[in-house]
C-alpha positions as CSV (number, residue, x, y, z in Angstrom):
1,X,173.7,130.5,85.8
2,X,177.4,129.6,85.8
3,X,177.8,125.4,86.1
4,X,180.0,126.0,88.9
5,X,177.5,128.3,90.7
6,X,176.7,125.1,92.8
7,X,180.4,124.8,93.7
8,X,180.5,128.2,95.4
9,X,179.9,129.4,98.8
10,X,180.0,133.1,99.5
11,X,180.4,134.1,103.1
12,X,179.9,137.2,105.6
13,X,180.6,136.3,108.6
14,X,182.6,133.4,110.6
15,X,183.6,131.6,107.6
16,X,185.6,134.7,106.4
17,X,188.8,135.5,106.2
18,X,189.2,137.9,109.1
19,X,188.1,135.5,112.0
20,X,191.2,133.0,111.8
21,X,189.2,130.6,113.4
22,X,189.1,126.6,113.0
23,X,185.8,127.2,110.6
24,X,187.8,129.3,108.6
25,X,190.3,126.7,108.1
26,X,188.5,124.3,107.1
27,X,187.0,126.8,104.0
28,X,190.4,127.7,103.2
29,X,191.7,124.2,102.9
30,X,188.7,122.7,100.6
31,X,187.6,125.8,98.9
32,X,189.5,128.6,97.2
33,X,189.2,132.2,97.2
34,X,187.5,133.7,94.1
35,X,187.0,137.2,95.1
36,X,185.5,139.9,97.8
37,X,181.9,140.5,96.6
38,X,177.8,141.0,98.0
39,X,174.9,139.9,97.9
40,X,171.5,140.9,98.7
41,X,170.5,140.9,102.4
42,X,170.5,142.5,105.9
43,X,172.7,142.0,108.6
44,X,171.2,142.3,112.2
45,X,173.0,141.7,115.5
46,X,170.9,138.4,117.5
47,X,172.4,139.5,120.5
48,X,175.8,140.1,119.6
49,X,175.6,137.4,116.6
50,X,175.7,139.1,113.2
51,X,173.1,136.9,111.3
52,X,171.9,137.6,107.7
53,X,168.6,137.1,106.4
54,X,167.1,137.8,102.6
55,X,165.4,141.1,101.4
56,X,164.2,142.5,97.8
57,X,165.3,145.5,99.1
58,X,168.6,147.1,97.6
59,X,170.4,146.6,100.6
60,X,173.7,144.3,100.5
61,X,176.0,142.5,102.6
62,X,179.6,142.1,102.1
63,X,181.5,139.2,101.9
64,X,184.1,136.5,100.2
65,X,183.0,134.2,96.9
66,X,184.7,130.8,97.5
67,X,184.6,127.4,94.9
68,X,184.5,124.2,95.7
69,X,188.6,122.6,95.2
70,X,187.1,119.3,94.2
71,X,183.6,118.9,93.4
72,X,183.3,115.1,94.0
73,X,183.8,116.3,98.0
74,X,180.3,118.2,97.7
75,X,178.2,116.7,99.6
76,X,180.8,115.9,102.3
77,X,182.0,119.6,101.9
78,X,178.9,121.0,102.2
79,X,177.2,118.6,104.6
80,X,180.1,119.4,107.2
81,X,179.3,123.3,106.7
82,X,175.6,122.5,107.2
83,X,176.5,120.8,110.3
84,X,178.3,124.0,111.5
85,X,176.0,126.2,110.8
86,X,173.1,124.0,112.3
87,X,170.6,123.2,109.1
88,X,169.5,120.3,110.9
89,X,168.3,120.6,114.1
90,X,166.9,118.1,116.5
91,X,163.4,116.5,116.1
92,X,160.9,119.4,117.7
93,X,163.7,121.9,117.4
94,X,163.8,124.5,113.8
95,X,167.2,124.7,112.1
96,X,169.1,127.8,112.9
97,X,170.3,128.5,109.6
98,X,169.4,127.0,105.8
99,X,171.6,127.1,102.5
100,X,170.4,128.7,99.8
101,X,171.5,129.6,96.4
102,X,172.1,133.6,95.9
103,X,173.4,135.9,93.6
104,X,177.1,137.4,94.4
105,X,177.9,140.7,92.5
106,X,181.8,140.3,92.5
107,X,183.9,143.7,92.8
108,X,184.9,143.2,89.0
109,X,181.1,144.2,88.1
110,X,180.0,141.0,86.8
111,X,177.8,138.2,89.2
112,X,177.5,134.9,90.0
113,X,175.8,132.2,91.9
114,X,176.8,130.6,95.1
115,X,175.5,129.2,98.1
116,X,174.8,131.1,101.5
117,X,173.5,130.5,104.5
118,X,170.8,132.4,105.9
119,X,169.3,133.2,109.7
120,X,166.3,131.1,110.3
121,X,164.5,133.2,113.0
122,X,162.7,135.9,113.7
123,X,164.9,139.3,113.8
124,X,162.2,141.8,114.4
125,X,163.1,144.9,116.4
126,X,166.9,143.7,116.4
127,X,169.6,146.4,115.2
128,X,170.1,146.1,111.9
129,X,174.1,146.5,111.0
130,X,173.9,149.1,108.5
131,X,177.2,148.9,106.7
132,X,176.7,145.2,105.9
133,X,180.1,144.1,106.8
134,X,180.3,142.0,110.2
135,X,184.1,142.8,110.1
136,X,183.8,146.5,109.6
137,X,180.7,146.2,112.9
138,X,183.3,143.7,115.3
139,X,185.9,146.3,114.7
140,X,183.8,149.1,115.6
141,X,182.4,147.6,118.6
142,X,185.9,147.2,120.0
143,X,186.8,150.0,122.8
């Protein structure tokens, strides 16, 4: 494993590039771009919410591999992601998301590690988004 495999994030969904949202900012400002890549998983749609979960499967999702600018913001970085994503949840309540590390297989061929974040619940009998790529699936569900 790389040393800066802990550094990296690698995202598929809101945190990407495509959403231009306020999440995305804040990725852009305190990480940097590495490359488009995937990693192993399946993308379902939670009732319009695209939401990956792990397999051992060979099916991928698509995504963007993103280090860390500084690595003494870590655990700010991170924890402020975590928040977003809701890792911690209230007393009674399960987190709707954890972090975990994966391996990204950039575009060049070779792979790293990075962290993801993963779908908590239960996703049985929901449709599974085939092409794994949430922007390819929003942009065909637009009429």
């Amino acid at each position: 494993m790389e040393s800066t495999a802990f550094n990296q994030l690698f995202v598929y969904s809101s945190l990407r590039e495509g959403f231009h949202n306020n999440a995305y900012d804040y990725v852009s400002h305190y990480f940097s771009f590495v490359c488009n890549g995937k990693t192993k998983g399946i993308l379902s749609d939670m009732d319009g919410q695209p939401v990956c979960t792990s397999t051992l499967d060979d099916k991928f999702i698509k995504g963007e591999l993103y280090k860390l600018n500084d690595e003494k913001y870590f655990s700010w970085a991170f924890g402020q992601l975590d928040d977003y994503e809701g890792v911690t949840a209230d007393e009674g309540e399960q987190p709707l998301y954890h972090r975990e590390l994966t391996t990204v297989y950039k575009d060049d061929g070779s792979s790293t590690e990075a962290w993801i974040y993963r779908y908590n619940g239960d996703v049985t009998g929901k449709p599974v988004i085939a092409s794994g790529d949430v922007l390819e699936y929003i942009k065909s569900r637009k009429i």
